[in-house]
C-alpha positions as CSV (number, residue, x, y, z in Angstrom):
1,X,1.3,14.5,7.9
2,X,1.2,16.1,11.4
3,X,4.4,14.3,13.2
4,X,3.7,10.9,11.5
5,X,6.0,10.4,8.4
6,X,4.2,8.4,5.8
7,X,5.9,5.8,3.5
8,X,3.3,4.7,0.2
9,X,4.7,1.4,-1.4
10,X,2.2,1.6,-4.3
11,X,1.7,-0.2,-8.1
12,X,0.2,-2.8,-9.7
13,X,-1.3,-5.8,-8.1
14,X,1.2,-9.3,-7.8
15,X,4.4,-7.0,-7.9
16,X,6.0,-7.6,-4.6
17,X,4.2,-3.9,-2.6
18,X,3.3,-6.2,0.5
19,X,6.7,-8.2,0.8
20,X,8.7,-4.7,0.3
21,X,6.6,-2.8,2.8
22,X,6.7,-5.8,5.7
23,X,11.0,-5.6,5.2
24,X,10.4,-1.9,5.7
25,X,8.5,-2.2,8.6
26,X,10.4,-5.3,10.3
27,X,13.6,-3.3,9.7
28,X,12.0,0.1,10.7
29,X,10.4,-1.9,14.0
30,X,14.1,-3.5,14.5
31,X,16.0,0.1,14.5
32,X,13.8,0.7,17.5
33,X,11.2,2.6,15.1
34,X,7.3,3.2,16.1
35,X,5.9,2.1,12.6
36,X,2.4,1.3,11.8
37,X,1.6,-0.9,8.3
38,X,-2.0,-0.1,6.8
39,X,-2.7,-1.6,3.5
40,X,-5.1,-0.7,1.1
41,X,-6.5,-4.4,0.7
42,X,-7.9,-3.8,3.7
43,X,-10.9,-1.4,2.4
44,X,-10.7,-2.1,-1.3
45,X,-13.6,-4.7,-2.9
46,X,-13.8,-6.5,-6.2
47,X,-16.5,-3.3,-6.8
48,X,-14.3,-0.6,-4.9
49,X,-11.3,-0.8,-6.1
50,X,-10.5,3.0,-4.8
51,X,-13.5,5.0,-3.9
52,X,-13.2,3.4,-0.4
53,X,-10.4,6.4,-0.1
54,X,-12.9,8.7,2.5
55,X,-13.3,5.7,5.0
56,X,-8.9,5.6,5.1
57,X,-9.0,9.4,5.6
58,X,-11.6,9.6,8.2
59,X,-10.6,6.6,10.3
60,X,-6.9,6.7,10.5
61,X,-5.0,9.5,8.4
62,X,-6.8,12.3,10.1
63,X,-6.8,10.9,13.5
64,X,-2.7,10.7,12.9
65,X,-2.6,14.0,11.9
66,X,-4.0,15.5,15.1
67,X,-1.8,12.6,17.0
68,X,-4.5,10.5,17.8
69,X,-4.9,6.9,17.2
70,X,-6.2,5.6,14.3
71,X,-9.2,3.0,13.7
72,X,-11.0,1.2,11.2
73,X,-12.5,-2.3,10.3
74,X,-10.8,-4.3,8.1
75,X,-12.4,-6.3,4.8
76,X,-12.6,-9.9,5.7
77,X,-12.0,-12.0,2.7
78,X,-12.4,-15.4,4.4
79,X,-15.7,-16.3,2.8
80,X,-14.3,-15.3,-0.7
81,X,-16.8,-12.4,-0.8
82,X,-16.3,-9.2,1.3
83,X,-17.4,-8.1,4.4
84,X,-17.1,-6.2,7.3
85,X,-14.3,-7.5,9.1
86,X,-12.5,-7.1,12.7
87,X,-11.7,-3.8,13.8
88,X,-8.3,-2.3,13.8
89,X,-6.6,0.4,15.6
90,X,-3.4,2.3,14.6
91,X,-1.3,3.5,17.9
92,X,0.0,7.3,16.6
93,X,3.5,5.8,14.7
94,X,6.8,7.8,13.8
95,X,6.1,6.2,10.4
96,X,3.2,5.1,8.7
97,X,3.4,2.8,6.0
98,X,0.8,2.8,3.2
99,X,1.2,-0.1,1.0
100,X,-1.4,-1.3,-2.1
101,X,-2.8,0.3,-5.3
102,X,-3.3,3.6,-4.7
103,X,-1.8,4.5,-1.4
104,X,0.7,6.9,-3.6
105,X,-2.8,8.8,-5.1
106,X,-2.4,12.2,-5.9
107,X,-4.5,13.5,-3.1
108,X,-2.1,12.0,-0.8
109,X,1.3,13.1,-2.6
110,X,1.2,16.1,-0.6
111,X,1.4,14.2,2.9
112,X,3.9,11.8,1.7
113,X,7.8,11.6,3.2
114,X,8.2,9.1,0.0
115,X,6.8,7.6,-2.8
116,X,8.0,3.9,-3.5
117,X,6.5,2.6,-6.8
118,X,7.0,-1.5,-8.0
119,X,6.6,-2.0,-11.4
120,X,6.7,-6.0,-10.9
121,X,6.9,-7.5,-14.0
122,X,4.8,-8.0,-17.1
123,X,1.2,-8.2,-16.6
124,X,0.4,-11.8,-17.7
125,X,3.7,-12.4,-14.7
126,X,1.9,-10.6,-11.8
127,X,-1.3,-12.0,-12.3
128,X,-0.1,-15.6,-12.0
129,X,1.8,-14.2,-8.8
130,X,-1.1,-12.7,-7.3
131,X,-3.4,-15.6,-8.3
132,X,-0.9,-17.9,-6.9
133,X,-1.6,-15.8,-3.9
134,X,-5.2,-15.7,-4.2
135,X,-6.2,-18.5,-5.9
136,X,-7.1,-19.7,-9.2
137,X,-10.9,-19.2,-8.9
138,X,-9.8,-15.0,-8.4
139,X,-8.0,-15.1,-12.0
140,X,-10.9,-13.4,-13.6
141,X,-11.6,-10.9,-10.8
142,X,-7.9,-10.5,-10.4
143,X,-7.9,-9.6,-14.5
144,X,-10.4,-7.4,-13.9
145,X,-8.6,-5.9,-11.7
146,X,-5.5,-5.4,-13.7
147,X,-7.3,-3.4,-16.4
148,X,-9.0,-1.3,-14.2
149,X,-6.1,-0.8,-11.8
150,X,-4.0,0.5,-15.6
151,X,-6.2,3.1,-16.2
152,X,-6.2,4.1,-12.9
153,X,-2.3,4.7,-13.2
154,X,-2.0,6.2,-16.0
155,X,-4.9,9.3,-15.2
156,X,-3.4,9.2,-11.9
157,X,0.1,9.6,-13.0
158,X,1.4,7.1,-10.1
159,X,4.2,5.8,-11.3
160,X,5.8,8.9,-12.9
161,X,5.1,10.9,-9.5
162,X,7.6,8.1,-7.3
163,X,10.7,8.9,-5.3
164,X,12.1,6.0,-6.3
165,X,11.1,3.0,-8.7
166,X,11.6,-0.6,-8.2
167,X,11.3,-2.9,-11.0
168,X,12.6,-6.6,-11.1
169,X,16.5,-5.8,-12.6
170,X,16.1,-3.4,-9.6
171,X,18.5,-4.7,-7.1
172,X,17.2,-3.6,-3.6
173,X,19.1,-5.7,-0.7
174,X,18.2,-3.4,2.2
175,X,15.2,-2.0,2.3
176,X,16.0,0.3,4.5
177,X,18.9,1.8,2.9
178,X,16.0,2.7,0.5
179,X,13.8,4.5,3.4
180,X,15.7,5.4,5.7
181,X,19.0,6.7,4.5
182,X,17.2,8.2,1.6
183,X,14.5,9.9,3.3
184,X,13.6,9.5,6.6
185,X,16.1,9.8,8.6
């Protein structure tokens, strides 16, 4: 993607895709790194799961292309119901890091440096992570979610498109032995 290598840390919701991509960019960040973390929660609603895609490429993939920062605004969950949050700009990184369902979609394969999939666990496992996360009163939303999120996968073909797949008897210490001695360096 122009100069900007992009990392997606993609699968299903409550598998571990925003702890894994904040080691990647701490250690990325600590080996002196410009990196730049956008995550798809950020745009995505209860009823927009993915269409939301146009306002990511508009605002900050094809500003980064052409080396140009990259800007948005945020959903703001707060209130429990989305809504137009605080702005956000993206300085023009070495590496950006796309992290959520869907950042590894086929229309962005072709831009990627790598594919990270997390399988995460069962489903019945990652919902009560993710509704310990996002509370109890989100199960149904978050189940919701879940179904629509597996069919989504499966027409996509997300998971079997992945550089690399992490599932929980997946032992990955070091991040960054994962990114950058695999494929960004």
């Amino acid at each position: 993607m122009g100069t900007v290598r992009v990392l997606a840390v993609d699968g299903p919701s409550g598998s571990g895709k925003s702890t894994l991509a904040g080691k990647i960019v701490a250690g990325l960040a600590g080996r002196g790194v410009r990196v730049a973390l956008v995550s798809t929660d950020e745009f995505a609603t209860w009823d927009e799961p993915v269409s939301w895609w146009p306002r990511l490429e508009t605002g900050v993939l094809e500003p980064l292309r052409a080396g140009r920062p990259g800007r948005y605004r945020r959903v703001d969950w707060s209130s429990g119901v989305p809504s137009p949050g605080e702005a956000v700009e993206i300085p023009v990184p070495e590496v950006l890091v796309l992290e959520g369902v869907s950042s590894g979609r086929a229309r962005m394969r072709p831009s990627l440096s790598l594919l990270t999939w997390l399988d995460g666990g069962n489903e019945v496992e990652r919902l009560d992570r993710a509704t310990g996360r996002d509370g109890e009163e989100s199960r149904a939303d978050l189940r919701r979610w879940q179904l629509f999120e597996r069919g989504w996968f499966t027409v996509d073909g997300t998971r079997a498109a992945a550089d690399f797949v992490v599932s929980l008897s997946t032992s990955v210490s070091d991040p960054m032995s994962l990114v950058v001695d695999t494929h960004l360096s």
